[in-house]
FIFIBA-766082 format. One line per 2 residues: number of its first residue (from 1); their letters; for each residue x, y, z of N, C-alpha, C. Coordinates in nm, 4 decimals, decimal comma. Atoms other than C-alpha are relative to their C-alpha. Example, Ala and Ser with C-alpha at 12.3 -4.5 7.8 and 13.67 -1.06 7.14 Angstrom:
<atoms>
1> AS> 0,0890/-0,1190/0,0000/1,2300/-0,4500/0,7800/0,0900/0,1200/0,0000  -0,0820/-0,1190/-0,0060/1,3670/-0,1060/0,7140/-0,0770/0,1090/0,0730
</atoms>
This chain:
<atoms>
1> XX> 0,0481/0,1367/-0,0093/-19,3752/-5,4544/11,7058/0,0440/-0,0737/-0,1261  -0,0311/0,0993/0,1459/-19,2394/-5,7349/11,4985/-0,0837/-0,0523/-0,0830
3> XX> 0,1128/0,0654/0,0867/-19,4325/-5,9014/11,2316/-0,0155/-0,1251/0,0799  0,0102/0,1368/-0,0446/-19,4027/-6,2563/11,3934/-0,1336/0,0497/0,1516
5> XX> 0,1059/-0,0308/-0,1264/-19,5760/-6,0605/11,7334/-0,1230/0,0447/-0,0329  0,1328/-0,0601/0,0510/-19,8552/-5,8807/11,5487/-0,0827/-0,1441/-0,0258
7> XX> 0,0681/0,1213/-0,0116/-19,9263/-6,2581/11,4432/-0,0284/-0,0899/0,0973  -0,0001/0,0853/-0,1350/-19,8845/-6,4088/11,7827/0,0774/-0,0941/0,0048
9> XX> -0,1111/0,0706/-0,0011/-19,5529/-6,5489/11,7714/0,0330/0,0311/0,1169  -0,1104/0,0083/-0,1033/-19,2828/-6,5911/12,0287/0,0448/0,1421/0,0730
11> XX> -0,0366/-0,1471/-0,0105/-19,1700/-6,2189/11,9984/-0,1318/0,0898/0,1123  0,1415/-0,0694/-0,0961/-19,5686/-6,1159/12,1813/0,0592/-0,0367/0,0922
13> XX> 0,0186/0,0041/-0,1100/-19,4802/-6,2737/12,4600/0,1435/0,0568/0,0811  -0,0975/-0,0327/-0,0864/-19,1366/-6,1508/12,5337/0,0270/0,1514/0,0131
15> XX> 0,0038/-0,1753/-0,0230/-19,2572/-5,7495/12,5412/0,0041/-0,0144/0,1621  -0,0104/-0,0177/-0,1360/-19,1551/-5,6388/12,8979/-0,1459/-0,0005/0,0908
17> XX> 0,0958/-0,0159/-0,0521/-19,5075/-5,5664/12,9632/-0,0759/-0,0961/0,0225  0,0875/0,1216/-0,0116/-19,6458/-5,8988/12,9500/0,0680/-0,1230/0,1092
19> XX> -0,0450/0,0246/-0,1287/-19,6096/-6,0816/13,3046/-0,0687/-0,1414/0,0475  0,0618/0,0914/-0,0599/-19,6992/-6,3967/13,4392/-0,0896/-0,0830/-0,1225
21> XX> 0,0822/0,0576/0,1284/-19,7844/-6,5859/13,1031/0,0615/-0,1042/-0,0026  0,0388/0,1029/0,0090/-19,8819/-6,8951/13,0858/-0,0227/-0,1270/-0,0630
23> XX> 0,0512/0,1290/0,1289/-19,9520/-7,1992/12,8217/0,0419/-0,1346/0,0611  -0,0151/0,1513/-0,0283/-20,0422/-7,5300/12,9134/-0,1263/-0,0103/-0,1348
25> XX> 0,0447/0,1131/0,0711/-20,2704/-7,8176/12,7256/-0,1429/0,0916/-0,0770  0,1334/-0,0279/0,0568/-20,6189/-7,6069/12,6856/0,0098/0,1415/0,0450
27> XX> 0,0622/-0,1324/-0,0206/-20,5876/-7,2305/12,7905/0,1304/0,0670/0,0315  -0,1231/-0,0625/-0,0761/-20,3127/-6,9649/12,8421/-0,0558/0,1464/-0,0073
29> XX> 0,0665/-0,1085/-0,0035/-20,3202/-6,6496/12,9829/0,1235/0,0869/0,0600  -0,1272/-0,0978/-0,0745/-20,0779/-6,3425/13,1026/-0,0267/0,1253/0,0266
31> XX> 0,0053/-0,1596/-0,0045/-20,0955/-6,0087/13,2132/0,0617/0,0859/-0,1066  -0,0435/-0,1051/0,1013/-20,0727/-5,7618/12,9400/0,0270/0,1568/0,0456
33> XX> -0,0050/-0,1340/-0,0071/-19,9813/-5,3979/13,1272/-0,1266/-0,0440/0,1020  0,1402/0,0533/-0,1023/-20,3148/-5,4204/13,3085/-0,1340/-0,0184/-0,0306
35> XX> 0,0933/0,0843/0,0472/-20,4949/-5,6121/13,1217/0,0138/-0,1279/-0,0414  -0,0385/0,1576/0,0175/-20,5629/-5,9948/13,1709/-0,0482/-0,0549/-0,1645
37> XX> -0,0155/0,0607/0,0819/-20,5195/-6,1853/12,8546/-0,0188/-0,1377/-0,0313  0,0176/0,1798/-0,0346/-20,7026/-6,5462/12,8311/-0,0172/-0,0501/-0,1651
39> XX> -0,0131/0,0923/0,1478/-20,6826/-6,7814/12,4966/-0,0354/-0,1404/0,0685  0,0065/0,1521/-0,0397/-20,8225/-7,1013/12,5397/-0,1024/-0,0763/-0,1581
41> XX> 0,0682/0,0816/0,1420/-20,8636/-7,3926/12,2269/-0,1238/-0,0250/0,0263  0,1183/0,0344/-0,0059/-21,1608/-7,5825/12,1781/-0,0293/-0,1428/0,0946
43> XX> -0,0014/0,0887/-0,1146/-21,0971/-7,8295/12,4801/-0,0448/0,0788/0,0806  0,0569/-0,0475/-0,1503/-21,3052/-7,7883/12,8404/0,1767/0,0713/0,0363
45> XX> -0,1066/-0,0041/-0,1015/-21,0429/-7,5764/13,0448/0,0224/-0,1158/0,0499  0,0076/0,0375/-0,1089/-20,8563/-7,8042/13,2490/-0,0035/0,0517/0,1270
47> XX> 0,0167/-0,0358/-0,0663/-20,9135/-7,7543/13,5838/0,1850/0,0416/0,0465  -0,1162/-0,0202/-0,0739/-20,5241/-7,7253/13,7303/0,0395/0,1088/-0,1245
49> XX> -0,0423/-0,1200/0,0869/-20,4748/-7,4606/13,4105/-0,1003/0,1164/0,0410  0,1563/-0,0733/-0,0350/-20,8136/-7,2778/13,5237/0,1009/0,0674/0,1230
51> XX> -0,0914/-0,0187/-0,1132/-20,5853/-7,2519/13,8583/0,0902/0,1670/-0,0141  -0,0439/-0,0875/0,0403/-20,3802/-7,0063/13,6910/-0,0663/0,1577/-0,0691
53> XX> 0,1158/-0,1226/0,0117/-20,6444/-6,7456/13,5391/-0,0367/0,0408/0,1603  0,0338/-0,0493/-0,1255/-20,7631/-6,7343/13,8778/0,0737/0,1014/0,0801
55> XX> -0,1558/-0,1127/-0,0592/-20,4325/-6,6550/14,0288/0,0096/0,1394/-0,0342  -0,0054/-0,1721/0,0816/-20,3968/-6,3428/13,7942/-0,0790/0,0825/0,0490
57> XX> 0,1530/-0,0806/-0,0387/-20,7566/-6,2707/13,8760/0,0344/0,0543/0,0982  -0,0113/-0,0421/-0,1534/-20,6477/-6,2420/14,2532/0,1052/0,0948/-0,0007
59> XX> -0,1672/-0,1104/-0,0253/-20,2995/-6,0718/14,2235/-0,0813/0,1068/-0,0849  -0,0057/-0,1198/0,0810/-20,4524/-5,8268/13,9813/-0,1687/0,0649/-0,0532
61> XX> 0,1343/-0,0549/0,0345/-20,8367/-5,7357/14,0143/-0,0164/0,1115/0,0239  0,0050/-0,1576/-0,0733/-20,7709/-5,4035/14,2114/0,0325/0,0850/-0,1413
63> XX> -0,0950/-0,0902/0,1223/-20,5484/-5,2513/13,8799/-0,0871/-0,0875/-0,1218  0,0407/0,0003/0,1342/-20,7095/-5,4585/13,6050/-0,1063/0,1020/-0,0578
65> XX> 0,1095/-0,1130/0,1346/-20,8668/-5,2248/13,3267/-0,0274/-0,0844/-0,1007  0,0479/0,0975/0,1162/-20,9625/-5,4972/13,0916/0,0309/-0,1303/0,0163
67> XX> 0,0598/0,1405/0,0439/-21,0139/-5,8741/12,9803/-0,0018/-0,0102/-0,1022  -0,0132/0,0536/0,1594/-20,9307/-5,9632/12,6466/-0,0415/-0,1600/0,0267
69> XX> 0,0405/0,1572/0,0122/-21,0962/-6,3455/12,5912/0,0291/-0,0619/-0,1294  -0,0157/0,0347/0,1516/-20,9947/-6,5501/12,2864/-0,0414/-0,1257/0,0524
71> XX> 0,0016/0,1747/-0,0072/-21,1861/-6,8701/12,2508/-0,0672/-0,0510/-0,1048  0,0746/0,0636/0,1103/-21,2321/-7,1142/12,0107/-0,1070/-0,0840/0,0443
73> XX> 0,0412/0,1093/-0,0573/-21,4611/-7,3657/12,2353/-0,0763/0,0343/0,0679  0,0609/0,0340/-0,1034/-21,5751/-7,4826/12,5012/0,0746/0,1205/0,1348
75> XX> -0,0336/-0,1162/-0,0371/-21,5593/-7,2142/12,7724/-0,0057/-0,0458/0,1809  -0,0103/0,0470/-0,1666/-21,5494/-7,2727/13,1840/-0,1380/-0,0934/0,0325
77> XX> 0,1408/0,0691/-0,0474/-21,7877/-7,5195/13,3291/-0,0363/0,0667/0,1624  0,0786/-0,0340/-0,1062/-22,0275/-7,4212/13,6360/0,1177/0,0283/0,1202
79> XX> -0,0082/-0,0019/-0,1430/-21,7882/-7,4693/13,9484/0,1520/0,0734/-0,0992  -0,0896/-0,0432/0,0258/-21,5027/-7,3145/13,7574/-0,0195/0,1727/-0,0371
81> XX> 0,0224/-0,1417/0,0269/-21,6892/-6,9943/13,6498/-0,0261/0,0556/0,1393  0,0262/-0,0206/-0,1136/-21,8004/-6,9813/14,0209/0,1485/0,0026/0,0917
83> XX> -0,1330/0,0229/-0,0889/-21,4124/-7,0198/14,1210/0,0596/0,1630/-0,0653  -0,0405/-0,1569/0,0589/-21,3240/-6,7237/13,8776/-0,0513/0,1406/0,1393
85> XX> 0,0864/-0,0638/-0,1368/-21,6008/-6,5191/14,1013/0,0488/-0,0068/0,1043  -0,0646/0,0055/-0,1544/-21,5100/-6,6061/14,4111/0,1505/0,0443/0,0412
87> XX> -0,1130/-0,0723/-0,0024/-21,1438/-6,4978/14,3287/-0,0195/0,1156/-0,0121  -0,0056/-0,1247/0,0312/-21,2279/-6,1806/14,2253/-0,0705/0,0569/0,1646
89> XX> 0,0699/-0,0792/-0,0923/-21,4948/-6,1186/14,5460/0,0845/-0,0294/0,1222  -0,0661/0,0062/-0,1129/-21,2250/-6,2101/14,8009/0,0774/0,2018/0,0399
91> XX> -0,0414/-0,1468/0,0167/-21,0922/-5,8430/14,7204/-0,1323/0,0948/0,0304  0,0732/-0,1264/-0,0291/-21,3290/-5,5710/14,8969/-0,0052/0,0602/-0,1089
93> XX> -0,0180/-0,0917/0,0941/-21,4298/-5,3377/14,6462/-0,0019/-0,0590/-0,1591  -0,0443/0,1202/0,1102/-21,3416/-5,5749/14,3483/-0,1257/-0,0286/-0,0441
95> XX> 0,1122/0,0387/0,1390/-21,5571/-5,5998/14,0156/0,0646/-0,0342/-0,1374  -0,0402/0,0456/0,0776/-21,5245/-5,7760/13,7068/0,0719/0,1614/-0,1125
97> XX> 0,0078/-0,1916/0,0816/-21,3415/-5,4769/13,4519/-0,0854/-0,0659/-0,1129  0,0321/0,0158/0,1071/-21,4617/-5,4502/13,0764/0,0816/-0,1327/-0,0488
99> XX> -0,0548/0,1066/0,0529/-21,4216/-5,7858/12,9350/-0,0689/-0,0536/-0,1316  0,0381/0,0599/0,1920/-21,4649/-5,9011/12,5037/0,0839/-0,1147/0,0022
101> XX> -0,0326/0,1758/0,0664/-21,4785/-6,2303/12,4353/-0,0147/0,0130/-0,1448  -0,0223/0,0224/0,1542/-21,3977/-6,2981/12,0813/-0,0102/-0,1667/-0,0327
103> XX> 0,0262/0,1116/-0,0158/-21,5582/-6,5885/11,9890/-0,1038/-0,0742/-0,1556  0,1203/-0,0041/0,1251/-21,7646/-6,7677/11,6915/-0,0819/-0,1128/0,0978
105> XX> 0,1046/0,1365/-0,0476/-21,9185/-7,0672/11,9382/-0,0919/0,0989/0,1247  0,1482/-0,0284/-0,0714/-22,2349/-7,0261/12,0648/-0,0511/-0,0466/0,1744
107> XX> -0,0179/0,0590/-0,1141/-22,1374/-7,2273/12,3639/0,0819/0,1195/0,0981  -0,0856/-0,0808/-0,0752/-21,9176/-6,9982/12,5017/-0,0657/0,1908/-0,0076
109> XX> 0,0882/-0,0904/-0,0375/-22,1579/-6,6836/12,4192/-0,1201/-0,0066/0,1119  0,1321/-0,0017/-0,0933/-22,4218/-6,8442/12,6386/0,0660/0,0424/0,1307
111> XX> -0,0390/-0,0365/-0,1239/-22,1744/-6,8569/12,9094/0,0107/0,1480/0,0455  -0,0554/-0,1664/-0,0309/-22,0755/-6,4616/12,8732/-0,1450/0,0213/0,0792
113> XX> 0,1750/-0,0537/-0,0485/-22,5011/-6,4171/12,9195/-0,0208/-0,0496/0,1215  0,0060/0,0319/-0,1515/-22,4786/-6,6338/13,2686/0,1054/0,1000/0,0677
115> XX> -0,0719/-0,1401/-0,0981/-22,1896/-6,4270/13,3751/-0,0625/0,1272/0,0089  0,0876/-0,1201/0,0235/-22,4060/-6,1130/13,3102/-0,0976/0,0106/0,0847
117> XX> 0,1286/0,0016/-0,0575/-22,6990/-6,2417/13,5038/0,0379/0,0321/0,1662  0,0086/-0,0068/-0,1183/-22,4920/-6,2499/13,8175/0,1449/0,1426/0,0653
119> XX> -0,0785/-0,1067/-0,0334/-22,2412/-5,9534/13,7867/-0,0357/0,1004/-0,0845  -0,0183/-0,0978/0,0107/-22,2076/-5,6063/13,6653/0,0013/-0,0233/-0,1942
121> XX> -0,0757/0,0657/0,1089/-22,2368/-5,6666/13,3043/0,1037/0,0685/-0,1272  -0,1244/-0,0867/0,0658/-21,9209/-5,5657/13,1791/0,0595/-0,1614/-0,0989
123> XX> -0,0090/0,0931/0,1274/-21,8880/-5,8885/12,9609/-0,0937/0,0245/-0,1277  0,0889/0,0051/0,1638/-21,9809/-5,9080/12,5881/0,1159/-0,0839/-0,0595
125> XX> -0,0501/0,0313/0,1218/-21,9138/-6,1075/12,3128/-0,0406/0,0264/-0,1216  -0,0101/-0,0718/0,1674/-21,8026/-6,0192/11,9670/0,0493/-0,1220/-0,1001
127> XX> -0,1162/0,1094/0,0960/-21,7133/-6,2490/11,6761/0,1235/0,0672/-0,0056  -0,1229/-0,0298/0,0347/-21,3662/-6,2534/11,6107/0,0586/0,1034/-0,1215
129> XX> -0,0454/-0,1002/0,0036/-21,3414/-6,0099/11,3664/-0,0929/0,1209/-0,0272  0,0218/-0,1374/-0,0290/-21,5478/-5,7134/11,4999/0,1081/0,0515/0,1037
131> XX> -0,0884/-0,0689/-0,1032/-21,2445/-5,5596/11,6550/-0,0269/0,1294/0,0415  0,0649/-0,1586/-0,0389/-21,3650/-5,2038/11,6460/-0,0816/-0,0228/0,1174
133> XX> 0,1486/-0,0336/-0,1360/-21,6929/-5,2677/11,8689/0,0972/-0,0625/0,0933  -0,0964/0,0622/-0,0694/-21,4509/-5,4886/12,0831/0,1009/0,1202/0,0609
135> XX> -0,0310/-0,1286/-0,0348/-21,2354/-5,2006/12,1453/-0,0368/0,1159/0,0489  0,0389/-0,1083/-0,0693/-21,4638/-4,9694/12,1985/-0,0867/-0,0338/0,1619
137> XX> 0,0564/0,0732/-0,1433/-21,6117/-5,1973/12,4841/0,1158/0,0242/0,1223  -0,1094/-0,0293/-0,1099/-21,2783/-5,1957/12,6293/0,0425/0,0900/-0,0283
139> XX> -0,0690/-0,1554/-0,0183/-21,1899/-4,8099/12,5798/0,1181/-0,0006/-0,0500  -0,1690/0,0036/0,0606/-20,8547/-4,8966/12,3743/-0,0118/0,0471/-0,1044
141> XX> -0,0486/-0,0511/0,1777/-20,7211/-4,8050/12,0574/-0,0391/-0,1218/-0,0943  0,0229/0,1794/0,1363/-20,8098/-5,0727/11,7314/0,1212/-0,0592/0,0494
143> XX> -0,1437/0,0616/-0,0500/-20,3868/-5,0881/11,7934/0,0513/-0,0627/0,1035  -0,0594/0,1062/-0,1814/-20,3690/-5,1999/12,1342/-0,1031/-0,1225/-0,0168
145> XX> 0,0713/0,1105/0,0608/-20,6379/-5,4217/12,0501/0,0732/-0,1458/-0,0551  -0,0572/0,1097/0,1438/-20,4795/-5,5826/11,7246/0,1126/-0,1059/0,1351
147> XX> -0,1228/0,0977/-0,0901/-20,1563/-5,6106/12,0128/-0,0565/-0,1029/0,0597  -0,0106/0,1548/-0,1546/-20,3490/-5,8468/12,3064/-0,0423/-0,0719/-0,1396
149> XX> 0,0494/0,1515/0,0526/-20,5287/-6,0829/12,0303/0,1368/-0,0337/-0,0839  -0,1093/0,0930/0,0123/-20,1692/-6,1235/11,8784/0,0779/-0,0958/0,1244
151> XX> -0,0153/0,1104/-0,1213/-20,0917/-6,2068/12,2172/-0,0078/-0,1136/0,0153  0,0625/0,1255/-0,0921/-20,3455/-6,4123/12,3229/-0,0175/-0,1002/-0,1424
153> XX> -0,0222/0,1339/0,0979/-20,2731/-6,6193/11,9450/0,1276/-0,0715/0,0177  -0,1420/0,0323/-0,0680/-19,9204/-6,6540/12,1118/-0,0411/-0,0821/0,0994
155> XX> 0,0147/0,0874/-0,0859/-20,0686/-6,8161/12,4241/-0,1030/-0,0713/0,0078  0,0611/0,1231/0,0402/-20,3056/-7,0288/12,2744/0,0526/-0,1585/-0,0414
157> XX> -0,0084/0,1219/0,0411/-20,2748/-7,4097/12,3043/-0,0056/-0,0248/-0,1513  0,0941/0,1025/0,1325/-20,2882/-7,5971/11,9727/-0,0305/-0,1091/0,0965
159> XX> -0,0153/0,0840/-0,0398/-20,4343/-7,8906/12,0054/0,0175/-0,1200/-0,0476  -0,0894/0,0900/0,0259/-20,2833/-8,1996/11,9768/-0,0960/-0,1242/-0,1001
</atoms>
């Protein structure tokens, strides 16, 4: 891994393993191997970028083994966390995997605690840098770790 990718440069996103990645205005996201990868600034998702998490969600809830979350913000509103859901329960069988949000807003921890109330709770959030407990939530190495949040600092919006 290059230095520029460990930081979340250009180089993260062009590892073979990373598929269907994303960056628009407020959120980007890509398949990492088989694990989804979301970054979103401190803007509401928009909704037509929201579009795209979903997608992933659907092509890839059977095989996902994890959920890496990076957010600085504001985090899905009501009919958008309910659109997430509903992508995932179109798939028989289909449950959220282990998913760490890395996060310092308090706004976007409350949301992890509503997702919890109505699924399996395989969400948690961690500040941004407990990577260990984060890791051990999702069963990885610290190193594969360190890799998605260079990632998902690669497919994070700035914002403007």
């Amino acid at each position: 891994m290059t230095a520029s990718s460990e930081h979340g440069g250009v180089a993260a996103l062009d590892a073979p393993d990373v598929v269907g990645a994303f960056k628009g205005r407020t959120l980007g996201v890509a398949m990492v191997g088989n694990v989804l990868v979301l970054a979103h600034n401190a803007l509401p998702p928009a909704q037509d970028e929201w579009v795209h998490y979903c997608d992933l969600v659907g092509q890839n809830i059977t095989t996902m083994r994890a959920q890496l979350v990076v957010a600085e913000g504001h985090g899905p509103n009501a009919p958008q966390r309910q659109q997430a859901l509903d992508q995932g329960a179109k798939v028989k069988g289909a449950a959220i995997p282990p998913t760490a949000v890395l996060t310092r807003s308090p706004l976007v921890r409350g949301i992890v605690t509503l997702f919890n109330w109505f699924t399996p709770k395989a969400m948690r959030a961690f500040p941004p840098e407990d990577l260990e407990a984060a890791a051990r939530h999702l069963k990885m190495s610290d190193a594969e770790l360190r890799r998605l949040v260079g990632i998902a600092h690669a497919l994070r919006p700035q914002e403007a």
